[in-house]
N, C-alpha and C positions, 0 to 999 in steps of 0.2 A: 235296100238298106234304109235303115229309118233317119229320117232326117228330124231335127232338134235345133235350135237356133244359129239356123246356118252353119251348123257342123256338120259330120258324118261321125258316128260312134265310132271306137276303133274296131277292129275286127279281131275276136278273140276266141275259138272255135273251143278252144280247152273250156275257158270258163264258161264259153254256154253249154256247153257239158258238164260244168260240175253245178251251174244252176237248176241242170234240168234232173240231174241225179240226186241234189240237194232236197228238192220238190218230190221227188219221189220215196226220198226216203226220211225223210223228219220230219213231223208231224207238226212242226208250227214254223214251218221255210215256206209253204205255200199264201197263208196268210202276208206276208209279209212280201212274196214277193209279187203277189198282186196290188202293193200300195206301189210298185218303185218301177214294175215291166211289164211291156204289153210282148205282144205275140212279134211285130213285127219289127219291133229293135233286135230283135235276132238274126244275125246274118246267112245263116244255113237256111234253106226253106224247110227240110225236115223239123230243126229245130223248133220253127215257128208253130208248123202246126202238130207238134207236139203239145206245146206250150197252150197254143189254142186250144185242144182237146181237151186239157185239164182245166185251163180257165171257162168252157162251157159244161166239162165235168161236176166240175166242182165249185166255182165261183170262191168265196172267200173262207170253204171249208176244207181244212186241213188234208192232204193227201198221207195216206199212212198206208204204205207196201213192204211189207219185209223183205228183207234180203235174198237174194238167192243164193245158199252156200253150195250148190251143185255146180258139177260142170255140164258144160250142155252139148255134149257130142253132135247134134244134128247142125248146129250152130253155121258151124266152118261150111260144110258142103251148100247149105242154104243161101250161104252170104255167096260163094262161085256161082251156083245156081242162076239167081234170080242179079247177082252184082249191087246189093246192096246190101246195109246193114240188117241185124237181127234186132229185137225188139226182144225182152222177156219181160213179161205182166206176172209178176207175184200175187197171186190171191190168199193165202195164208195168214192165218189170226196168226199172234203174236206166241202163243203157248199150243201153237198143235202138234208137239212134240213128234216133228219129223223122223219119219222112219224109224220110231221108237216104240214101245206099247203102248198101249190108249190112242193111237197116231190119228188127230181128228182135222176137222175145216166146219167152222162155222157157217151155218147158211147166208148170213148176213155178209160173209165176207166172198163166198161164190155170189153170189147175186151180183154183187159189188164188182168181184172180178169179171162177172159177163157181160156189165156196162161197159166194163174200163176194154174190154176187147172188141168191142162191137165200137165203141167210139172211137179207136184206132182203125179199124177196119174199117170202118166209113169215111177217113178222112181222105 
């Protein structure tokens, strides 16, 4: 746990889940939450080095992932499996009009997403 002028932070799992969801999904939460959190004030170690992976991702530049409005059936059996959580990395532009006509993916944003999966993979 990270230590601060002789305190211990509290321990609060929900909001380091909703910072790390925050980060991943609004485009000007990551800036911002590199002026205020490091990796290791996060009490989970997953959390941390999540948090670490984007902070070497990306440093003080924006993380922008859209949403995933699927559901992910392999999800459940994966988590029994292996006995921990799932992870899903959105790679999708913002207008790739999912499963619609014209249905596209920027290259810039697969590139993007094969860093962002390979830098999870390695940690």
């Amino acid at each position: 746990m990270y230590m601060n002028h002789n305190f211990n932070l509290p321990i609060a799992i929900d909001i380091e889940e909703a910072v790390l969801g925050s980060v991943l999904l609004e485009t000007r939460a990551m800036p911002m939450a590199l002026k205020h959190l490091r990796a290791e004030m996060f009490h989970r170690e997953s959390h941390q080095l999540i948090f670490a992976t984007l902070e070497r991702m990306f440093g003080d530049k924006p993380v922008q992932i859209r949403t995933s409005g699927a559901t992910h059936p392999a999800a459940a059996p994966l988590m029994k499996a292996f006995g921990f959580p799932v992870l899903s990395l959105g790679i999708a532009n913002f207008d790739n009009n999912q499963h619609g006509e014209n249905e596209n993916l920027q290259l810039g944003y697969l590139f993007a997403g094969i860093r962002s999966i390979a830098a999870v993979l390695s940690m």
